[in-house]
C-alpha positions in Angstrom: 166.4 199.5 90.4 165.1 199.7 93.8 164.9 203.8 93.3 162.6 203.4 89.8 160.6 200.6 92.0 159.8 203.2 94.7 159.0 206.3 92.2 156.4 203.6 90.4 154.9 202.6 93.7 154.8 206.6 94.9 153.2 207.1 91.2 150.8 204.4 92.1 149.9 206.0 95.5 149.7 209.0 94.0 147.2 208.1 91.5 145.0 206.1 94.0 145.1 209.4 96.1 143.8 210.9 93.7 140.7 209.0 92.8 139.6 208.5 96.0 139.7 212.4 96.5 138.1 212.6 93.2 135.1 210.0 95.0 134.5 211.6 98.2 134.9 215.0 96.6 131.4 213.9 94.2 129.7 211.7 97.1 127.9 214.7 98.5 124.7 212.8 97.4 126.2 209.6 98.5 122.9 207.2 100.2 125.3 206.8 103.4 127.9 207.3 106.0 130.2 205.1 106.2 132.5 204.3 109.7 136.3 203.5 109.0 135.4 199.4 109.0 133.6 200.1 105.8 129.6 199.3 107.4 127.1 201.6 106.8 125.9 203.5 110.2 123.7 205.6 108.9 121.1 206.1 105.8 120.2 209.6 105.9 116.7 210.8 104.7 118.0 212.6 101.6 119.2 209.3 100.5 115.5 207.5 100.5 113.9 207.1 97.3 110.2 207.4 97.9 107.1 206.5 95.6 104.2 208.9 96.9 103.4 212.5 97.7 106.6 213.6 100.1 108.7 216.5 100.4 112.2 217.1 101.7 112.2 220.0 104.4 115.1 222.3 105.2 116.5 220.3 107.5 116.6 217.6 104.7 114.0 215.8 106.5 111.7 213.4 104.5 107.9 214.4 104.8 105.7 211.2 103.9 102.0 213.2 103.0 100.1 210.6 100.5 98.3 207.3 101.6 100.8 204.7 101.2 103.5 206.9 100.0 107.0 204.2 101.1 110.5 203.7 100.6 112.6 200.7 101.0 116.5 199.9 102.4 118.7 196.8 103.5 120.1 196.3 106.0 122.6 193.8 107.8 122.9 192.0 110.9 119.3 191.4 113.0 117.8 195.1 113.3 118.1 198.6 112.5 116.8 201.6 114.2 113.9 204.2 112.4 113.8 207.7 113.2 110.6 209.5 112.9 108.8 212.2 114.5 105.4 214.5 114.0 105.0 218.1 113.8 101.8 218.0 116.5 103.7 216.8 119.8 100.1 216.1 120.7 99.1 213.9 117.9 99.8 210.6 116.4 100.0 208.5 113.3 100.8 205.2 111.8 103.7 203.7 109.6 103.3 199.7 108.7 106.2 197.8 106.8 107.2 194.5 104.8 110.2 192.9 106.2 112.0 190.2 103.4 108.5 191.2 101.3 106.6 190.0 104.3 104.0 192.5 105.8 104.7 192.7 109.6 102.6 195.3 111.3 101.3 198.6 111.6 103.4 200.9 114.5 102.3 203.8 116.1 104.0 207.0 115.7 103.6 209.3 119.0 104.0 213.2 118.8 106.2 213.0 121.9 108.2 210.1 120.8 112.1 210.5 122.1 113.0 206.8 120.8 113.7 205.2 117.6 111.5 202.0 115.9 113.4 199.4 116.0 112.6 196.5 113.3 114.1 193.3 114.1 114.8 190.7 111.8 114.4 186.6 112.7 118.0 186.1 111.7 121.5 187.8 110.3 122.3 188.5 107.7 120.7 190.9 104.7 117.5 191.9 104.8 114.7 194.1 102.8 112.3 196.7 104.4 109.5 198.6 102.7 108.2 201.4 105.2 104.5 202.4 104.2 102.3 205.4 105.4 99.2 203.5 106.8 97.6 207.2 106.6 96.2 209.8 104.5 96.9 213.3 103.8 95.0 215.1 106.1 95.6 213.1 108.7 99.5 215.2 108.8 102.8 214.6 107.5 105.6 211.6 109.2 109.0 213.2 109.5 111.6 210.6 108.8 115.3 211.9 109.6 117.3 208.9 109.0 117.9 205.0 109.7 120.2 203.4 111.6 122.4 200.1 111.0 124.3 198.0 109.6 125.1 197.9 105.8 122.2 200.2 104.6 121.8 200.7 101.4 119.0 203.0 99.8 116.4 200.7 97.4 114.7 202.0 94.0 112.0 200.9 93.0 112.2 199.0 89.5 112.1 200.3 86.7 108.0 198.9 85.9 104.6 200.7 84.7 103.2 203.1 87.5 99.0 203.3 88.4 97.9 206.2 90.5 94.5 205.6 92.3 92.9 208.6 93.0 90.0 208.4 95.5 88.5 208.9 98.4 88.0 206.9 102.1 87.9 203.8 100.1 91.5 204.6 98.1 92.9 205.2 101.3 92.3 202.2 102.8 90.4 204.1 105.6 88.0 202.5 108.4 89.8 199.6 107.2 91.3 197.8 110.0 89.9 197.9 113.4 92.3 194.8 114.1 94.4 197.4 116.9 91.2 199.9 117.8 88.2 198.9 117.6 85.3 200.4 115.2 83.7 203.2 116.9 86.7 204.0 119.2 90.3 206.3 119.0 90.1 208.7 116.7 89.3 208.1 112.7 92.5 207.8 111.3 93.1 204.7 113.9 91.8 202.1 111.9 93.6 203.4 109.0 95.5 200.6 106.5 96.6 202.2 103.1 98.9 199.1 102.8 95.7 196.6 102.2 93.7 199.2 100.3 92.8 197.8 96.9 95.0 200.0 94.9 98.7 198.2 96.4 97.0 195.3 96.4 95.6 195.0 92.9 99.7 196.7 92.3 101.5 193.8 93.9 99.7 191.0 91.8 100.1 192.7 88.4 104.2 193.9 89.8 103.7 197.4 89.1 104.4 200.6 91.2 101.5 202.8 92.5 101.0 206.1 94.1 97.7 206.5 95.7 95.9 210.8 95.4 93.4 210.1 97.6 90.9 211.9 100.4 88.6 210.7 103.2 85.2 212.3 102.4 86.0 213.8 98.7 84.0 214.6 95.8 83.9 215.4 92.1 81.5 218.1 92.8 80.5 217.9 96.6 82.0 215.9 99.6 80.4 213.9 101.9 79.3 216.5 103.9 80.4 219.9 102.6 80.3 221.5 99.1 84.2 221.7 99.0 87.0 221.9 98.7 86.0 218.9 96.2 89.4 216.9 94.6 89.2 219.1 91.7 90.0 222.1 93.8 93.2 220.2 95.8 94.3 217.4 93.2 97.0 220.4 92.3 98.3 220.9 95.7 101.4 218.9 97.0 99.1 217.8 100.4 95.4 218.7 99.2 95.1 221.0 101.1 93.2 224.0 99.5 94.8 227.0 101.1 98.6 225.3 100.7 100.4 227.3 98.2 102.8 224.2 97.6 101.7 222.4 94.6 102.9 218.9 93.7 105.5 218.4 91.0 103.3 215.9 88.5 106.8 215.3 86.8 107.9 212.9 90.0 106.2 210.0 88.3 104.7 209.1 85.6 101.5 206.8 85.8 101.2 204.3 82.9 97.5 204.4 83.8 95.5 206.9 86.2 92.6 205.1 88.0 89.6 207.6 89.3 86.8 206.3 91.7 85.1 209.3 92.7 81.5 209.3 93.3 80.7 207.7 96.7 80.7 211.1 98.7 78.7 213.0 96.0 75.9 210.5 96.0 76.1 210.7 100.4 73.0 212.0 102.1 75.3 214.0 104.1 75.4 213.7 107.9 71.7 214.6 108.5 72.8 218.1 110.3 73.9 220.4 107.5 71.6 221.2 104.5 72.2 218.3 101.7 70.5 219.1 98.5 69.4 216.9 95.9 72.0 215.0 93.8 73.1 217.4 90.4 73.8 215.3 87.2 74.9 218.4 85.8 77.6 219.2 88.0 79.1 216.3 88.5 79.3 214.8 85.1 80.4 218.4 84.0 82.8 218.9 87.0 84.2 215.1 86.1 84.8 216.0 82.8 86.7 219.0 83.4 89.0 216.6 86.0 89.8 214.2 83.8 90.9 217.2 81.6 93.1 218.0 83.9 94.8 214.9 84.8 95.9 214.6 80.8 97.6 218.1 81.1 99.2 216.1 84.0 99.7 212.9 82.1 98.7 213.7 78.6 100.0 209.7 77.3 98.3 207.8 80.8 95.4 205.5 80.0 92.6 206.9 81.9 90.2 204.6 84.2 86.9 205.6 85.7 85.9 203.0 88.6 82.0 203.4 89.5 81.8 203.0 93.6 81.3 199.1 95.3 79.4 200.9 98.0 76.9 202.6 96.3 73.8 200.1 95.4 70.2 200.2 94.1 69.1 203.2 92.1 72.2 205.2 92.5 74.1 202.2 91.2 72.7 202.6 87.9 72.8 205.7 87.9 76.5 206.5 88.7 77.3 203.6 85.9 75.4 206.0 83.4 77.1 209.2 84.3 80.6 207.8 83.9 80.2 206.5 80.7 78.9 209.8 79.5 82.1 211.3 81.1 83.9 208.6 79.1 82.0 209.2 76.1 82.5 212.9 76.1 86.2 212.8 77.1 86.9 210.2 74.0 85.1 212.9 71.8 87.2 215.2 72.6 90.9 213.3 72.4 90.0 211.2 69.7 93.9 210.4 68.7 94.3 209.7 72.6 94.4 206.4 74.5 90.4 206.4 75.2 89.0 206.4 78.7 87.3 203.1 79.7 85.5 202.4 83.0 85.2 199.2 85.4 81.8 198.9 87.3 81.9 196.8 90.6 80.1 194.6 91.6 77.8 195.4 94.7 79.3 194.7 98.0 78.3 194.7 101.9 81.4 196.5 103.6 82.2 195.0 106.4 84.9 198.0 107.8 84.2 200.8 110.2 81.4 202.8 109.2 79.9 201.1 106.2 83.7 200.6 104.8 85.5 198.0 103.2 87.6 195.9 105.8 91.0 194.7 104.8 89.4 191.4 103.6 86.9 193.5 101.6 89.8 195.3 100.1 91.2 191.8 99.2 88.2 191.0 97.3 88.0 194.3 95.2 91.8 194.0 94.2 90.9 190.7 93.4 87.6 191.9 90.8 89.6 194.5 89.5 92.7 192.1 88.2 91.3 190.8 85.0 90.4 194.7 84.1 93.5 196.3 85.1 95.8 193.4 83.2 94.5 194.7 79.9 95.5 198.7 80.6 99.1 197.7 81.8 101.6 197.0 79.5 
C-alpha cells in the first residue's frame, strides 16, 4: 500500500515537473523576472506594450519617438524605479506620467543621467502608471531599458476604437506649458506637454486610444519656414525624418478614425529672413489630396477628419475652410463606396502659449469644441 502511495505521489511530481519545465521553457517572452519569493523585480523593456511611434533596439531597448507615444505597468508596495537614458549625453528631454489615473508631473530626462526615476506612490499597496513622452519626434528618441519593483506587471491598453491626430506644433502639444521654463527661455522643446495637447485630451473624454503623427513647423505643401521636407514627404518614415530609411509599420495600430489639421505652417509668413512666397491654392489643396490618398492605402476602412487651424483668423480663415472642403469634396468623389471625409472648423481663438500657441488651458478648450464632433465618428 505504502509502495503504490509513493509511485502515485513520484507520478504526481513527475507530472508537475513536467509542466513547470513545459512554462519556463515557453516564457521567453514572459513580461518579467521573477525572484524565488514569487515578486516581480523587474519589467524589462521588451515586455512594455506601447501605443505610439517606438522601436525596440538591439539591445531590446524601447525607443519612445512619437508625441505622447506611453505605456503603462503596476506595481506594488510605495515606488518603483524607471530606467531611461538619451542617445545625446549632452541633451535632454521630458517624460510626464499618471499615477492611479492621476496626472503627476512632467520629469526631466538628462543625457548624463546615472540614476533611475523613481515614482512614489502616497500609500502601499497596487498601483497604476502611465509613462507619456511630453515630446515630439525631432526633438530625439527616450531609451527605456526596464522598471524596477515590486509586483510589475505589463498593462494593455483596452481593447477600444483608436484616433490618430496628425499635426503640427499644435498636435504636439508644443509651446504649451511654460509652467517649469518660462516662454522665451531653455530651449523649445522645454515647454513641451503632448500629454494636455487636445488630441489625448479629446481621447480620454470619449475613452478611446490615440496615437499622435505630428511635427513642430510642418506643412501640407511648405513648412513654416522651409519648402520641406513637408508631412507628405516623412508621414512614411518611422521618426519623420526624411533621410531615415526606417519606415513605420502602419499595421501596429489601426485608427478607427484619422484626424488631419494641417494648414497653420502653410498659411505662415515665414520668419521674415528667408524668401516666403505667396500662398499656392494649387499646391496645397492638390498636395492635400494626394495625403489623404495616402493615409487610406494606410487605413483604407478609417473615417477620415480634416480639422481647419484655431490659430489662423480673418481672411485666411475663410479661406483654409474653403480649401478643405474642396479636399473633402474631391476625396469623396473619388471613394464614393468609402466612409466619406468630413471636416470640423474651429472656432477662432487667442493662444495664450509660448509663441502665439495654445497653452495647456487652451488645449482644454479645443478638446472640449471638438467633443460633440468627434462623438459622432467614433463608434
Amino acid at each position: 500500500m505504502h509502495l503504490l502511495l509513493n509511485l502515485n505521489q513520484f507520478k504526481m511530481t513527475f507530472k508537475n515537473t513536467l509542466i513547470a519545465f513545459a512554462f519556463f521553457a515557453l516564457c521567453g517572452s514572459c513580461t518579467s523576472i521573477l525572484n524565488i519569493s514569487g515578486k516581480t523585480t523587474t519589467l524589462p523593456a521588451a515586455a512594455l506594450k506601447p501605443y505610439g511611434r517606438y522601436i525596440l533596439n538591439q539591445s531590446q531597448n524601447l525607443k519612445l519617438i512619437s508625441s505622447a507615444v506611453h505605456f503603462g505597468f503596476s506595481f506594488t508596495g510605495q515606488e518603483c524605479q524607471l530606467y531611461a537614458s538619451l542617445p545625446d549625453k549632452n541633451s535632454h528631454n521630458y517624460l510626464q506620467y499618471e499615477l492611479d489615473g492621476v496626472y503627476q508631473k512632467r520629469i526631466r530626462i538628462n543625457g548624463n543621467a546615472q540614476e533611475p526615476i523613481t515614482i512614489k506612490a502616497p500609500t502601499a499597496g497596487k498601483h497604476t502608471v502611465w509613462i507619456y513622452k511630453a515630446t515630439e519626434a525631432h526633438t530625439g528618441a527616450i531609451n527605456i531599458q526596464k522598471v524596477t519593483g515590486q509586483g510589475l506587471i505589463s498593462i494593455e491598453k483596452p481593447r477600444v476604437p483608436i484616433i490618430e491626430f496628425i499635426g503640427n506644433s499644435i498636435t504636439c502639444g508644443a509651446a504649451a506649458d511654460p509652467s517649469e521654463v518660462p516662454c522665451g527661455t531653455g530651449v523649445y522643446h522645454d515647454q513641451h506637454n503632448a500629454y494636455s495637447a487636445y488630441g489625448p485630451r479629446l481621447a480620454q473624454a470619449l475613452g478611446v486610444n490615440f496615437v499622435l503623427s505630428s511635427v513642430s513647423g510642418i506643412g501640407i505643401y511648405r513648412n513654416w519656414n522651409s519648402n520641406g521636407p513637408t508631412m507628405p514627404q516623412v508621414y512614411e518614415k518611422l521618426d519623420f525624418q526624411e533621410n531615415n530609411p526606417q519606415k513605420w509599420d502602419f499595421n501596429t495600430f489601426t485608427p478607427q478614425v484619422v484626424s488631419i489639421a494641417l494648414g497653420t505652417n502653410d498659411f505662415s509668413n515665414g520668419d521674415g529672413k528667408k524668401e516666403r512666397l505667396p500662398f499656392d491654392s494649387v499646391s496645397y489643396v492638390n498636395n492635400y489630396i494626394k495625403f489623404v490618398q495616402v493615409v487610406k492605402t494606410k487605413y483604407p476602412k478609417a473615417q477620415i477628419a480634416l480639422l481647419s487651424s484655431p490659430m489662423i483668423n480673418g481672411r485666411n480663415r475663410t479661406k483654409l475652410q474653403n480649401y478643405l472642403t474642396v479636399v473633402k469634396e474631391k476625396i469623396n468623389s473619388l471613394y464614393p463606396s468609402d466612409k466619406p471625409v468630413t471636416v470640423y472648423f474651429f472656432k477662432p481663438m487667442q493662444a495664450r502659449g509660448c509663441s502665439g500657441h495654445p497653452n495647456v488651458a487652451d488645449h482644454a478648450m479645443l478638446a472640449q469644441e471638438l467633443l460633440p464632433f468627434f462623438k459622432e465618428l467614433v463608434h
